[in-house]
C-alpha angles and dihedrals in degrees: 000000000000094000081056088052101048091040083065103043090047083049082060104032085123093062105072094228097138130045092181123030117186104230114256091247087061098050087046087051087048081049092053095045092052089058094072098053121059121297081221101083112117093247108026108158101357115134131222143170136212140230110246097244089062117087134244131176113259096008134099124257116204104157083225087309118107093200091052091057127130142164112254114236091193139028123246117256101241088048090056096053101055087050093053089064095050120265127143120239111219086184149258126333142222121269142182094263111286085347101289108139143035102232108076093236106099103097137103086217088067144286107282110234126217123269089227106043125006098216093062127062138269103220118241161160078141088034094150102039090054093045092044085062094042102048086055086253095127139010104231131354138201113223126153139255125200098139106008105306090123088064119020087065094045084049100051094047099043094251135114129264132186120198096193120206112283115272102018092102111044108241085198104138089034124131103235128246095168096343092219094057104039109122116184095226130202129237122197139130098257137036093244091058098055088050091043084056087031091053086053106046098044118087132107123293109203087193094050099077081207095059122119144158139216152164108272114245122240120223122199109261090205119033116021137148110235111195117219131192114258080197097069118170127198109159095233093305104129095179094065084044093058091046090055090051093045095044081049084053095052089053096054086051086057093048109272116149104212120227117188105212122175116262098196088105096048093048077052090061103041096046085063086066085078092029121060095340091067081074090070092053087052096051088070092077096228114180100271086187094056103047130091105265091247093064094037090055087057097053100038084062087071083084096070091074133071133214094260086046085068094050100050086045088049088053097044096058093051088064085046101043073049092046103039091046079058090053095051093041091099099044133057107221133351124243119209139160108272084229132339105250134334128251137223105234080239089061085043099045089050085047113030112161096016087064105033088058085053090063098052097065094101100043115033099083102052106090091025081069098037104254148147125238144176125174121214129182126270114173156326130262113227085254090059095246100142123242124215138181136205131230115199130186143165125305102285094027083102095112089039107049071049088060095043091053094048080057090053097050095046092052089039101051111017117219100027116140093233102133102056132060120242085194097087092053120108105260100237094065092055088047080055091065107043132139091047130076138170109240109165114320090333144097112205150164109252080212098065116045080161090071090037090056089052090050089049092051098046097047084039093057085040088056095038089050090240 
């Protein structure tokens, strides 16, 4: 199984998914150790990676700085606990620079590539977490979402993403973004793995001042009303605007009952992420000197706002978190691309804040206003670039938008194993199977995205009716 796993990272060493690899011998030692405790806990022998703003005991952390590095005294909760129950940790993995962008191409360790297709990117600001999971490297991952990175990347590399209310899972031993916002998110390839790691990492945290806890909300599994933008934005990319329609199309099959509301609130809220709220990034006295010019451009605009700036900002969410939970009151969850289109990393590099604000339009405003996400895909483009679309919900939907989305899968892309866990197999029988894994309606071979790209955009032409 862990030859299997280090075949493939070395397949994709030219890809930057990892800044800190544990050596094979040490994986083999965590194998070992495992032998002697029951094969029954929940996660024995799966193995996971985690973002590098996340601590583990013994690693550096460098949030995507080397200068910031450090080495971490304690483990994160949520990482404890996943290696409480059992699951093997394979190391630390690539992020826009102190997770502040969406592309995946904010790092001095290198920019992420897309799983589909190396000259686009993979998302971020979680870009390795979300690649180790695509490319069949782990089997789940842990990455972070302030401002989207949970699901643009998910969305970008055909795997699920939940972005859990904020609070449920301690993001004590995380690096901050805005530390009132921060969420720990989840990566896996269905919709039952990322609730089986969500399940295990959530809990209260009596040393994380944002933790809370509360009674999970239930959404109807028949007949339910899903809200939808009338302001959509696709930035010219029809194809993503076809899959939307078409994924539209698929809840309404499963007995959704659609209701347009107007977004413009909600674009309100999530344009005040890079407004007042980038104080709050700045306030955590990163090192400006030591940062890429892109991210440092990004923090020194904090100083554009004042302290009663804040304030007014602080006040005027509170009218729009009233106003948008109007909106959604007649409707049970709301459906929205997961982003508007997709970049080349040339187009990024040549724009790099005007187009990583585009794709958060879809994003920005969720834990602003409180909100749960997960993002599930929804579709291929002809050039085999994947699609993917976001169900949010109120804060402790989180279990239920999961269950929705297992439905859509499973209606999107039939035979997909997307309603039941893999996590609780033996792991030899996955090992069986390697290198093969369901992602979507394929089977592929995690060492040839090349040939992956190919199946997408034939299955993607044959839905379109193209």
């Amino acid at each position: 199984m862990i030859d299997e796993t280090y075949r493939r990272i070395e397949a994709h060493a030219a890809n930057p998914i990892f800044i800190h690899l544990l050596p094979k011998a040490r994986v083999e030692q965590r194998l070992r150790e495992l032998e002697r405790l029951p094969r029954t806990l929940p996660l024995w022998g799966r193995t996971f990676a985690v973002k590098d703003n996340i601590d583990v005991a013994g690693l550096p952390t460098t949030a995507g700085c080397p200068a910031f590095a450090y080495t971490a005294a304690s483990t994160a909760p949520v990482v404890q606990k996943l290696l409480d129950a059992g699951a093997v940790l394979i190391g630390k993995t690539n992020l826009d620079q102190f997770a502040t962008g969406l592309v995946g191409t904010r790092s001095p360790y290198g920019a992420c590539r897309n799983a589909f297709n190396p000259a686009y990117i993979s998302g971020g600001s979680s870009s390795g977490s979300a690649l180790a999971v695509a490319l069949g490297i782990t089997d789940f991952s842990l990455g972070t979402d302030t401002a989207g990175s949970g699901r643009i990347p998910a969305a970008f590399n055909n795997i699920v993403g939940l972005k859990p209310t904020r609070g449920l899972a301690s993001t004590r031993g995380v690096v901050p973004a805005c530390r009132s916002l921060d969420c720990v998110s989840v990566f896996a390839r269905n919709c039952a793995d990322v609730t089986a790691v969500f399940d295990l990492i959530r809990g209260p945290d009596d040393a994380d001042p944002y933790s809370r806890t509360g009674d999970d909300v239930p959404l109807s599994t028949s007949a339910f009303r899903f809200a939808v933008p009338r302001e959509l934005e696709f930035h010219g990319d029809r194809a993503y605007e076809a899959l939307f329609g078409k994924a539209l199309t698929r809840l309404g099959e499963l007995g959704g009952q659609r209701v347009d509301i107007d977004f413009a609130l909600f674009l309100e809220a999530q344009a005040l992420l890079y407004g007042a709220w980038i104080a709050e990034r700045r306030a955590e006295g990163f090192p400006l000197e030591a940062m890429l010019p892109v991210t440092r451009q990004v923090f020194e605009s904090a100083a554009r706002y004042s302290a009663a700036d804040a304030f007014k900002a602080a006040h005027r969410l509170a009218e729009l978190k009233r106003d948008c939970d109007r909106q959604l009151a007649g409707a049970d969850v709301l459906v929205v691309p997961a982003a508007p289109t997709i970049y080349r990393i040339s187009e990024i590099e040549a724009e790099p804040i005007e187009l990583n604000s585009r794709l958060g339009r879809y994003t920005n405003f969720v834990n602003l206003l409180d909100l749960a996400a997960v993002t599930v895909p929804a579709g291929f483009r002809p050039d085999g670039l994947p699609f993917g679309i976001t169900f949010v919900g109120r804060a402790f939907t989180d279990r239920a938008l999961a269950a929705l989305g297992a439905r859509f899968c499973a209606r999107t892309f039939p035979g997909c194993r997307s309603t039941t866990s893999s996590l609780s197999l033996a792991r030899a029988s996955c090992a069986r199977s390697a290198p093969h894994l369901s992602i979507g309606s394929m089977r592929w071979t995690p060492r040839d995205p090349a040939l992956c790209a190919t199946q997408a955009a034939r299955r993607s032409r044959s839905r379109c009716g193209r």
